[in-house]
N, C-alpha and C positions, 0 to 999 in steps of 0.2 A: 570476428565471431562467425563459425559458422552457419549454414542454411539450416540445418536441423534447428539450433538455438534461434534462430530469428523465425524460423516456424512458427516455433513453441511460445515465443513474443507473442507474435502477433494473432494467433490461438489466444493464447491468456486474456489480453487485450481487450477481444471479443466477446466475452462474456459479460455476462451479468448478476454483480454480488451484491447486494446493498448487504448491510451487518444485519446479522441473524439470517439472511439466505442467502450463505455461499457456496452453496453446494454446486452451481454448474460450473463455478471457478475452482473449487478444490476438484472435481472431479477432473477436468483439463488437466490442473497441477499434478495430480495423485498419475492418471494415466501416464505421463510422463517421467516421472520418477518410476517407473514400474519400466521403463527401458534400461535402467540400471540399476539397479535394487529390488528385490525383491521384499526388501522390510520395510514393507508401506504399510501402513493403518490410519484409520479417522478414530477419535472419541467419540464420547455422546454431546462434548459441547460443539464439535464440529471444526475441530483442526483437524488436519492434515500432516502425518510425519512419514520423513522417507532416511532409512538410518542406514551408514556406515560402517563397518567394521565394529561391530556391536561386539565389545568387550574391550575395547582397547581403552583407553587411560591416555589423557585426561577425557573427560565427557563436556563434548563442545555443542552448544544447541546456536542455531540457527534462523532466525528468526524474521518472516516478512510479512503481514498482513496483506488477505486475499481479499479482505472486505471494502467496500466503495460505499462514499454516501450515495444518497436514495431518496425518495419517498415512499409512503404506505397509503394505501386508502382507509380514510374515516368517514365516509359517508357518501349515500350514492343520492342525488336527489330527483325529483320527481321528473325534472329533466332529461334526468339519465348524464348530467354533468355530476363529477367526481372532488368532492371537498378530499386534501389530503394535508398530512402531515410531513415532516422532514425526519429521514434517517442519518444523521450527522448533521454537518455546520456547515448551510448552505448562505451564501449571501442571497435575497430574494430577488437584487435587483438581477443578477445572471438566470434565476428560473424560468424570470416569465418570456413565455414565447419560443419556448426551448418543446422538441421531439420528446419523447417518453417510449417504453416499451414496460408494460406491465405483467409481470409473472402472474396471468391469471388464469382463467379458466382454459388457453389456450398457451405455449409457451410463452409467445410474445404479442401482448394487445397492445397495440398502439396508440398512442394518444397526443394530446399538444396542450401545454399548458396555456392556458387565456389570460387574457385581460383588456380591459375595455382600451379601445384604443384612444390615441395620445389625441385623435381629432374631437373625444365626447369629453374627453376631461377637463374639467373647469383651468383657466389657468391659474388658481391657489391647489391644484391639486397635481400640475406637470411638476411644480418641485418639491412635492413631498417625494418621498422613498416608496417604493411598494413593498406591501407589508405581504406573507406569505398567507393571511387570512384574506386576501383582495384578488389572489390567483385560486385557479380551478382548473383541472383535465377534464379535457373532451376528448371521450373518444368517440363518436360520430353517432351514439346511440338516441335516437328519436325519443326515448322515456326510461323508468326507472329499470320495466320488465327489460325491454332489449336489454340495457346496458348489466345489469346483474346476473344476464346469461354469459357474460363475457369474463365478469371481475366481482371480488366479492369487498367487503370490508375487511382487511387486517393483509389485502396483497402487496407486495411491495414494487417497486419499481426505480428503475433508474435512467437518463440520459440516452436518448438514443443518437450518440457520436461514432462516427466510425475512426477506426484509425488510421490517418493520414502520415503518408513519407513526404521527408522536406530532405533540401539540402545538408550538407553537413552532417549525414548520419542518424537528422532529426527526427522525433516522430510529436505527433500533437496526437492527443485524444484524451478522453474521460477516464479518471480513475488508473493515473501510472502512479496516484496514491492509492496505496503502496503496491500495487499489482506488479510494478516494475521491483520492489523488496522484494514480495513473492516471487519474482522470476531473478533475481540475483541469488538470492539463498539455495533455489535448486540448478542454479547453474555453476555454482561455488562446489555442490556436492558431487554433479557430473563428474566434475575435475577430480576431484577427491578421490571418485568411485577408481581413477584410473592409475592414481598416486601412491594409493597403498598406507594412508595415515598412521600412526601409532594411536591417534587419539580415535573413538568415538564420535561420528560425527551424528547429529540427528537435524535434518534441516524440518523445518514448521511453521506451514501453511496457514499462522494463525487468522481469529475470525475476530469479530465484533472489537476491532482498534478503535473505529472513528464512535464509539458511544462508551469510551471508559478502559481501554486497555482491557478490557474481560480477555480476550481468548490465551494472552500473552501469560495472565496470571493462573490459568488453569493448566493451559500444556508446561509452561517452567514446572509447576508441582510434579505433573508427571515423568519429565524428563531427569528431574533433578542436575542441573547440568555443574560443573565446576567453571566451565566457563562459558561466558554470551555474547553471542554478538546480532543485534537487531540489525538489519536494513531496512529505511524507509527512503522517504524525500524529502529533501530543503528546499526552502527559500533562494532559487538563484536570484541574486542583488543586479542583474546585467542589463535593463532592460531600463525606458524612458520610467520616472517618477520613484527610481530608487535608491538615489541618492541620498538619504537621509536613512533611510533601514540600513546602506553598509554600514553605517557606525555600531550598529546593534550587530545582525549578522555577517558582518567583512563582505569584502567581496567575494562573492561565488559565484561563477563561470559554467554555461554549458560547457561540454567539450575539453575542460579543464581538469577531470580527471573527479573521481569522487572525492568524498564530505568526509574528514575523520574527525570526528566531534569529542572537544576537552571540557573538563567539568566535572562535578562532582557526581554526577551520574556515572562518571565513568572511570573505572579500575585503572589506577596512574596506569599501572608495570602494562598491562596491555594494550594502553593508547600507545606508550613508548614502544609498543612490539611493532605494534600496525604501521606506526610512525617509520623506524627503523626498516621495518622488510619491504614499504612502498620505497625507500632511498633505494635499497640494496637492488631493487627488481628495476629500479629505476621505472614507477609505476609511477603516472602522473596524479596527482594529489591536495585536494584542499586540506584549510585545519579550521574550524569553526569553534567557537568559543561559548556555551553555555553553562551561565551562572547557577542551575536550577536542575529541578529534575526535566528533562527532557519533553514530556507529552508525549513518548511514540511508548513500543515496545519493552525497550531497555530500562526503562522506570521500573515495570512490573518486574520484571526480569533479576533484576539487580536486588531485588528486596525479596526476593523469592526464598523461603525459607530462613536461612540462615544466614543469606547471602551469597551472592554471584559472581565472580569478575565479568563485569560487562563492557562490551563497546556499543559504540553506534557507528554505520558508517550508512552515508546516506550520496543519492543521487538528484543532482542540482533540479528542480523544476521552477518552470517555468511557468502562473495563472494556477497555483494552488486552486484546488477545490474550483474547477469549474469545467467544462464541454472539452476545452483546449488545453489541458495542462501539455506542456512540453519537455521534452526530455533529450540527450544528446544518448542515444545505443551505448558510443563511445563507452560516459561515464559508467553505464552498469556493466559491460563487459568488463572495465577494469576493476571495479568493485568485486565482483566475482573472482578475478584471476586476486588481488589481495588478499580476499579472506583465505581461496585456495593457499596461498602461499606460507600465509601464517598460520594455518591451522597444521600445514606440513613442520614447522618449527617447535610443535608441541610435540613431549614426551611426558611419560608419570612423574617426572621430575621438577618441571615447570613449577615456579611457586610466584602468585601473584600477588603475596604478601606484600604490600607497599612498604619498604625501608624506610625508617623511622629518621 
């Protein structure tokens, strides 16, 4: 991967999306895609699309969620301490004691989520769980008046983790769900832009994943694509205490190349394509097995109108949904060069009709 694209990572990275305010993350993305394309727009629900060879056949959408969990403030009290709620599926035992930066009256207010510490707590109450009503942000305000000059009720905020480089090409940070989908989808179309497709390509920034798949289901309406392909993140199985999840989700490997996800969420003829052109590229690659509709993107995707051929291909992580989620570069650069690969295999001919 080159410098420009590992820029544009660690750019994306940095921001701050909780669902419903992605705007400093699509506008990163958007500015980006505007180095090769010129057919960029946002809607009013707040994706972000950057298109292809606009007219070409088949019409392939693209798809990575810019949105991170979060919190919001719901009440400021007379303290000037901060009751708040969750923006997605946080476990509470990771919140408490965790940075914060809050999109409020300033870009970035700072905060620290509390709780009483483990020397006041009775011991019938060190092995309870902390419940996310028992945590509160401080940001350092003496009373309500300070603190409501800073932040108001309905701000949002999320995780203040920076992103950190490790061995092996790795990176740890907050939120590479799916901000690393969102940086595969427009690194898949970079390529694209230089390839010359026959198809359509529209890659999209979608928003609001982690509260419902909303954004996935309003840009497919607008795109109308014939074919889809989501990238998000999996479950890597690699790691102390997971030995018992590989029976569910196999083994999956940092480093080991991306996720191509089988299942009824997903269009046989173009798992079999994905499948087939990683052999041929000789592109390093998992296969993941789900019985169900997926939970990401390619749900909404698939069901979009009249129907979709959709895939999914995802990049292994590592501490889902927490400060450190980890990721291998590796796996989404190859992800990227994949989807590049097979979206060049498409022509108006292409029929994704499953054979009976």
């Amino acid at each position: 991967m080159d410098k420009v694209s590992v820029a544009f990572f660690e750019k994306l990275m940095a921001t701050i999306s909780p669902s419903g305010f992605e705007g400093e993350a699509s506008k990163v993305w958007a500015d980006e895609a505007r180095t090769f394309t010129k057919d960029v727009w946002r809607d009013q629900h707040g994706n972000t699309f950057a298109r292809i060879n606009k007219g070409g056949a088949p019409r392939v959408m693209l798809a990575g969620h810019v949105d991170e969990i979060g919190v919001q403030v719901t009440q400021i009290d007379d303290k000037g301490f901060i009751n708040f709620a969750p923006i997605g599926g946080w476990d509470p035992q990771i919140l408490q004691g965790q940075r914060v930066f809050i999109l409020g009256q300033h870009p970035r207010v700072p905060g620290v989520i509390g709780k009483k510490p483990i020397h006041l707590l009775k011991p019938d109450e060190r092995d309870k769980a902390t419940k996310l009503e028992d945590l509160w942000i401080d940001i350092g305000a003496k009373d309500r008046k300070e603190a409501e000059a800073l932040v108001s009720v309905g701000d949002p905020g999320a995780i203040a983790a920076d992103l950190v480089a490790l061995p092996n090409n790795r990176y740890i940070a907050k939120a590479t769900d799916d901000k690393a989908g969102a940086f595969v989808v427009l690194e898949a179309a970079r390529r694209l832009a230089k390839l010359n497709p026959e198809a359509e390509v529209v890659a999209v920034a979608t928003v609001q994943e982690e509260i419902g798949l909303r954004g996935a289901t309003t840009s497919a309406y607008t795109v109308k694509p014939d074919v889809g392909i989501a990238v998000d993140v999996t479950f890597a199985t690699d790691f102390p205490s997971m030995d018992a999840d590989k029976k569910r989700f196999g083994d999956i490997r940092l480093g080991k190349g991306p996720v191509i996800t089988r299942g009824p969420n997903i269009n046989h003829v173009l798992f079999e394509l994905l499948k087939s052109t990683a052999i041929k590229k000789k592109i390093h690659h998992q296969i993941m097995a789900e019985p169900r509709g997926t939970g990401t993107d390619a749900n909404e995707i698939q069901l979009s109108r009249s129907g979709v051929a959709t895939a999914l291909i995802s990049v292994p992580n590592r501490y889902m949904h927490s400060p450190v989620e980890m990721i291998c570069l590796d796996d989404a650069d190859l992800a990227a060069q994949l989807i590049a690969h097979t979206v060049m295999s498409l022509d108006q001919k292409s029929d994704f009709t499953a054979p009976l």
